[in-house]
N, C-alpha and C positions, 0 to 999 in steps of 0.2 A: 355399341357406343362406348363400353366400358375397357374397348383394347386402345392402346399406346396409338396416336398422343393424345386420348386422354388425359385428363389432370390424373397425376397418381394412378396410371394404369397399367404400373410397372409389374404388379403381381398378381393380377387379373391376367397380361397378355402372355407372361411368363409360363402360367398355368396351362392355358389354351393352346400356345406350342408345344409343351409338353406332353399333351392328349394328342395331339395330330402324331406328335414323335412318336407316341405309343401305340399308336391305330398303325403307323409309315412303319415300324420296327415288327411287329406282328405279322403284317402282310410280306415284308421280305424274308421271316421264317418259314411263312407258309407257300412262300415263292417257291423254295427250295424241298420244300416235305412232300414227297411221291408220293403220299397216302392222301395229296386233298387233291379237287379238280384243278385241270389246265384251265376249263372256263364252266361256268356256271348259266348254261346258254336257256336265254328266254327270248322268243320272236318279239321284234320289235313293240308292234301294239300291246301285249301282255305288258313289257316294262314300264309302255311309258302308263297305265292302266295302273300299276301296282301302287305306284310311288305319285306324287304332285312335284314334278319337277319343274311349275310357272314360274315366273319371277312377279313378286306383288309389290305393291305400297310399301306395306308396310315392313319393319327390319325383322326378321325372325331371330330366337335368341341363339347363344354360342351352342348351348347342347343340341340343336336342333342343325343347325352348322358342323358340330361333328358326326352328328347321323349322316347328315348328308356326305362327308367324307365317308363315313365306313360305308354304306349304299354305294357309293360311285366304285369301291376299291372290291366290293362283294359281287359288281358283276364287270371289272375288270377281268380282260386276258393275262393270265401269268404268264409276259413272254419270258421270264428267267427262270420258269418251270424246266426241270430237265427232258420234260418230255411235249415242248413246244416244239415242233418245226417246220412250222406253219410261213416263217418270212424267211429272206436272209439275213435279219438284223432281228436277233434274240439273244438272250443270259440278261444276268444280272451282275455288274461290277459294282463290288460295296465302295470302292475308289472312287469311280466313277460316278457314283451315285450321291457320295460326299462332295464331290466336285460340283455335281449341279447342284447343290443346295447351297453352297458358298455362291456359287453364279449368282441365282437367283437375288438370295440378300445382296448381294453387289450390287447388282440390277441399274449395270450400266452399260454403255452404246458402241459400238466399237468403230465409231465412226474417225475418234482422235486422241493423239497422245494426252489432250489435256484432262478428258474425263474417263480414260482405262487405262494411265498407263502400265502397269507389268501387262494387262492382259493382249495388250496390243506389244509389249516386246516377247511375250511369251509367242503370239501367234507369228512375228517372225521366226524365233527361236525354230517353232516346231518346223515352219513350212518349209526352214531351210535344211532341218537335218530330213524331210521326206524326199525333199528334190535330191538330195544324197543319194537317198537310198534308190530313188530310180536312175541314178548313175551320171547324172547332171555336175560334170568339174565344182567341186567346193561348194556345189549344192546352189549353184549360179541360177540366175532367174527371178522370177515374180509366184506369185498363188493368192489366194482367197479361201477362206472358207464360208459356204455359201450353204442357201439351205436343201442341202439334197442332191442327188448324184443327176436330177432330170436339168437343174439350174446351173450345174457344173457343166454338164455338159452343152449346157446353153453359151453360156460365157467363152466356151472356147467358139464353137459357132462363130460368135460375137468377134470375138478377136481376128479368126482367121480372116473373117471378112475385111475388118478393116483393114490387116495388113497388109493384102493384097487392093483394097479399094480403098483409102481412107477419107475420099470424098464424099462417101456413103454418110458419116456421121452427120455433116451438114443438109447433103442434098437428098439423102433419101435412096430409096431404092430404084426409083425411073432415072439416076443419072447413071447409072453403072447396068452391065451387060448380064442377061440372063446366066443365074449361077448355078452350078447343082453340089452337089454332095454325096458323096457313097457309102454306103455303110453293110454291113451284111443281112440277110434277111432272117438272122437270129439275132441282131441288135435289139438292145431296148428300145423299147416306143418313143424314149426323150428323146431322141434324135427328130425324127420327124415331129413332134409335137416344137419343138425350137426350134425349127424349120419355117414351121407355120406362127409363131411366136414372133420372128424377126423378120416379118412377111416377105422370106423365100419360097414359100408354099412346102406342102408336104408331095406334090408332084414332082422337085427337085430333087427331092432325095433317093436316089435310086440304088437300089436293095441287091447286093450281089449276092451269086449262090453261095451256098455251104454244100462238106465234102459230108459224108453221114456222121459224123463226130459234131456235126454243128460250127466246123471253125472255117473261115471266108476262106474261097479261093483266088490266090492272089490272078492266075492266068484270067479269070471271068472278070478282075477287078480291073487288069489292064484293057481290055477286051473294051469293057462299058466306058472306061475313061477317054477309048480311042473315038468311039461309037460317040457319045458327047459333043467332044470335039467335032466332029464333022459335023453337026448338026448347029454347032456356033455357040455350044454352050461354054461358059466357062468355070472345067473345075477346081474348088474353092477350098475342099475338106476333105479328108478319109475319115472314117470314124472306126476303127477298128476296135473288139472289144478283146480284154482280159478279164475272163470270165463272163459268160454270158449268161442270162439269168437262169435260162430250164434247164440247158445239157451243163452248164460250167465249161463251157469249149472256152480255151487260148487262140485266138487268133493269130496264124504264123507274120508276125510283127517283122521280123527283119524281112522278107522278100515282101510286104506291105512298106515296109522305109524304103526299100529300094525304088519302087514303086515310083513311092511319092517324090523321090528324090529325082529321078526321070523326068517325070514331069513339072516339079515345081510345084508342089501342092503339100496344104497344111497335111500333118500327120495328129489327129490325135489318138489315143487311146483312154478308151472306157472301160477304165482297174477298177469300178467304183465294185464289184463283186471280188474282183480278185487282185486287185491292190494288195492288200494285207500279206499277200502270199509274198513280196517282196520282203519281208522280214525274219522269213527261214530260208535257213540255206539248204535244206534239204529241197526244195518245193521252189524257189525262184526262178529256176531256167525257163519254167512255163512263161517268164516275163521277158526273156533274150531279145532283145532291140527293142525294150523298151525308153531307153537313153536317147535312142535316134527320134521319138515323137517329139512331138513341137509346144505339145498340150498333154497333161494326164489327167483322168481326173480319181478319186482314191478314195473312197467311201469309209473310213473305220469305224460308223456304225456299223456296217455288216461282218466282218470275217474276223476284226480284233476287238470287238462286242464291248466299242465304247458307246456308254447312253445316244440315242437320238436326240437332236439331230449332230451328227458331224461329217460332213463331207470336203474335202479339201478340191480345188482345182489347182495344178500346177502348171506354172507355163515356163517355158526356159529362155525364153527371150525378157530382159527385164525392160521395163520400163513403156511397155506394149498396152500394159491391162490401163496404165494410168491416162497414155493420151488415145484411150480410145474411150475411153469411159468420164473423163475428168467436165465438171461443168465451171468449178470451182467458184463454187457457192462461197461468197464472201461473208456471209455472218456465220461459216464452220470454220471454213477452212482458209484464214488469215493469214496472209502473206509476209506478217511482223512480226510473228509470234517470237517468243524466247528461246524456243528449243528448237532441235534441231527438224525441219518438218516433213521429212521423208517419213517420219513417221506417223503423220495423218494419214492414214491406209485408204481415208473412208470416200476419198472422192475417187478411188476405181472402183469401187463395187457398183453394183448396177444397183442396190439397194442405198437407202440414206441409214434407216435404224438398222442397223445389224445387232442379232442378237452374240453372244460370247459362247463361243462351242469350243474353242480351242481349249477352255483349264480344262474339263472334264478327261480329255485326250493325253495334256501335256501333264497332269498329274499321276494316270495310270502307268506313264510309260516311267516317270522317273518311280512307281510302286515295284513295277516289271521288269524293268530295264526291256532292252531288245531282246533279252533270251527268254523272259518271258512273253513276250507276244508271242515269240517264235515256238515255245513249248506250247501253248494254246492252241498255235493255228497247227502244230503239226498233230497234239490230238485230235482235233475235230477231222484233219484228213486224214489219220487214221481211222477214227472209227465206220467214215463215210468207207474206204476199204472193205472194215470190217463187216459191215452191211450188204455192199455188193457180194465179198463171198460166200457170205451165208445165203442170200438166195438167189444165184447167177444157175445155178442146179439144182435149187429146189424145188420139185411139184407144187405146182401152183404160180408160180411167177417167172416173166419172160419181162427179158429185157429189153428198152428202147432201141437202144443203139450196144454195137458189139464193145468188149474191152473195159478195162479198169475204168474208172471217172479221171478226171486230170483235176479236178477241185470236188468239194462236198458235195455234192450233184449225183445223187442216185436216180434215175428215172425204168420205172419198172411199173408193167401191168401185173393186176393180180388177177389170176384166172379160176373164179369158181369152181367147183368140182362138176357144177351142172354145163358148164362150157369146154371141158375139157375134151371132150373125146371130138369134141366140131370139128367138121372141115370148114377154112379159114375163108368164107363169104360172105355177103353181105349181111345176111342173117345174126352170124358171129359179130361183125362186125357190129352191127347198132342196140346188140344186149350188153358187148362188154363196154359200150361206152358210157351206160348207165350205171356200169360196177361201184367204180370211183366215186362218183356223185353221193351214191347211198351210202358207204361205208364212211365216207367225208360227215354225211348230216349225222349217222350213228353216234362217230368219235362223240360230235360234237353236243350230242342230246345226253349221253353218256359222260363227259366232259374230262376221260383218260386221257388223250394227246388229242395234237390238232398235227394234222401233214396238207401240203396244199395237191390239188392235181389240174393236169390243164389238157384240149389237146394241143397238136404241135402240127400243122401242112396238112400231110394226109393222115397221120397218127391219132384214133380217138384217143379220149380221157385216161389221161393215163396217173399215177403218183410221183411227183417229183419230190423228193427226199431232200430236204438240203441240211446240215448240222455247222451253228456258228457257236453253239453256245458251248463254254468247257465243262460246264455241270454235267453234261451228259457222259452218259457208260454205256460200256457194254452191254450192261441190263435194260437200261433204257431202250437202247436199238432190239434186244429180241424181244423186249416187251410191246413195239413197236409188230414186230412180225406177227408176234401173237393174237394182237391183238385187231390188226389186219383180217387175218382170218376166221378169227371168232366174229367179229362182224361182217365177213362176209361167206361164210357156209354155205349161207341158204340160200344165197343171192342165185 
């Protein structure tokens, strides 16, 4: 009761942010110091056992409120530990991280010019120099930023359909003709999840092959479109991806536009892993046609390791997202207003409250400029390189699939020394899938690195390796090898 707008509790609440600042400033040193844990791991019951984490009656006072800060921050994950890479969205940007603290106190809507406006000319600003950079004339078109690359790519969804049905919006989905959608069977799961979201179902979305690199085959893709077709379906969407979550495959995008373009069908792509790679020039070919998509969507939480959430959706058709989405709510969005009102964004969003993700992004990049994202993201693919080489010949580790990575994407089994002389049967088979697992809960009990591991088809458990964050070194990555193996010896 004694913080602002209390009477006179200007120097009471001045105080109390300045404890949080110094509990917030601590933890980003310790972010960054390779001699403290990645995580501080305790089984669920134990924590919630340790601490009284109820909500009661009564107000508990501020000290007791900063415990609870430094408690919540003691058994946080450090994802901007150098030795996290555990997601594709990890580091820590002290920019970015200045930025969402300006947000917050802002702690306004991005619904209309009249209550955000820079933040709503900022997130023009930005959407337009990204539609740029995927090769869009003057950076022509529409976007959003929405929360996460599964709603991004929901929206296109959303879009495709209407442009091809736009009777859907009123009448639903029993006035229009069964639809489907193609994507690869290494797409992310938000394809089919906004499938069933916009009830197309998830038996619409039919899953084309991949070549052993993980990237769609366009001949299987025409194949299923034809095979559709005959059946009375009608197709609606491609979902091709840049960057795929486990191998990091590119999907060959221009005989995918051609594709689409054959038949008539939306194009989009899912850059939300490997978007960012658009902003070196050493590394952006792996995006070639991607100007001919219809929709992008571009994730720079993950690969130019600005704070969560920020995921952009891009569309190049402008004026698509507004009359498929617009209800136009008259107590927002007023048809009198004084200014000019294209720039009420907020009746295409599918959301009403939109939170402000774009300063965090538009702040780091004017820190960066383009040549630094582009230094950043070509360290991280170098050192995922430098990884692969180091154990592509080493005893003890055999790789996924053959060949360099085309993004951060190392995926490799590690093979005990009690596994190694096997002949490759079943047997082999259901001990090494247990490898991963154990050496995963170790890290974690140990709390040196965290790596994630999954299987993939017929592939058991294996490590997929990904590196977004620029903290990391060389040391990092062999201390990563090392320590692989010291955790699993015995195994």
């Amino acid at each position: 009761p004694d913080l602002l707008p209390a009477c006179n509790g200007e120097i009471t609440t001045m105080s109390f942010l300045q404890d949080v600042v110094d509990i917030l400033l601590q933890y980003v040193v310790k972010s960054f110091d390779r001699s403290t844990k990645v995580i501080d791991f305790h089984y669920p019951n134990e924590l919630l056992q340790e601490y009284n984490w109820e909500l009661a009656d009564q107000p508990q006072t501020l000290e007791e409120i900063l415990l609870n800060c430094r408690t919540t921050l003691k058994y946080a994950i450090k994802t901007g530990h150098p030795r996290y890479f555990n997601q594709l969205s990890t580091g820590l940007d002290m920019v970015g991280l200045a930025a969402d603290w300006l947000t917050s106190a802002a702690n306004t809507n991005m619904f209309t010019y009249e209550i955000a406006p820079v933040f709503v000319l900022l997130e023009y600003v930005t959407l337009r120099k990204m539609r740029e950079m995927v090769g869009w004339p003057g950076g022509c078109g529409d976007g959003i930023f929405s929360p996460g690359g599964a709603i991004s790519n929901m929206y296109a969804m959303l879009i495709a359909r209407f442009k091809m049905f736009p009777e859907v919006k009123e009448k639903g989905m029993a006035a229009i003709p069964r639809l489907v959608a193609f994507t690869s069977e290494h797409s992310h799961f938000s394809v089919k999840k906004g499938a069933a979201a916009l009830g197309i179902g998830t038996d619409s979305v039919i899953l084309i092959r991949c070549d052993e690199r993980g990237k769609m085959i366009p001949s299987d893709l025409e194949r299923r479109i034809l095979e559709a077709k005959q059946k009375g379906f009608v197709p609606f969407l491609v979902s091709a991806t840049a960057g795929t979550t486990v191998y990091g495959a590119f999907d060959p995008l221009i005989a995918i536009a051609d594709i689409c373009k054959k038949y008539k069908i939306w194009m989009h792509v899912d850059g939300a892993w490997g978007g960012g790679l658009l902003m070196s020039r050493k590394h952006k070919w792996k995006l070639n046609g991607v100007e001919r998509a219809n929709s992008v969507t571009w994730n720079p939480h993950k690969m130019m390791g600005v704070p969560l959430q920020c995921s952009a959706l891009l569309v190049r058709e402008e004026g698509l997202m507004q009359s498929c989405n617009q209800m136009h709510a008259s107590y927002l969005f007023q048809q009198d207003k004084h200014y000019d009102l294209s720039y009420d964004t907020g009746d295409k969003a599918l959301q009403c409250g939109r939170h402000v993700d774009v300063f965090k992004l538009w702040l780091m990049w004017r820190a960066k400029g383009t040549t630094g994202f582009e230094a950043q993201i070509d360290k991280c693919l170098e050192l995922a390189e430098y990884l692969y080489n180091k154990i592509k010949n080493r005893e003890g580790y055999e790789m996924v699939f053959d060949g360099k990575p085309q993004h951060t994407n190392v995926c490799f089994w590690y093979i005990p020394p009690s596994l190694r002389g096997m002949e490759d049967n079943e047997e082999r088979m259901s001990r090494l899938t247990k490898v991963a697992p154990v050496i995963k809960a170790r890290m974690m009990e140990y709390g040196t690195t965290m790596v994630s591991y999954q299987p993939l088809g017929d592939k058991v458990n294996f490590f997929r390796m990904v590196i977004s964050n620029p903290a990391a070194t060389h040391q990092d990555i062999d201390f990563l090898i090392d320590e692989i193996e010291r955790l699993g010896q015995d195994l």
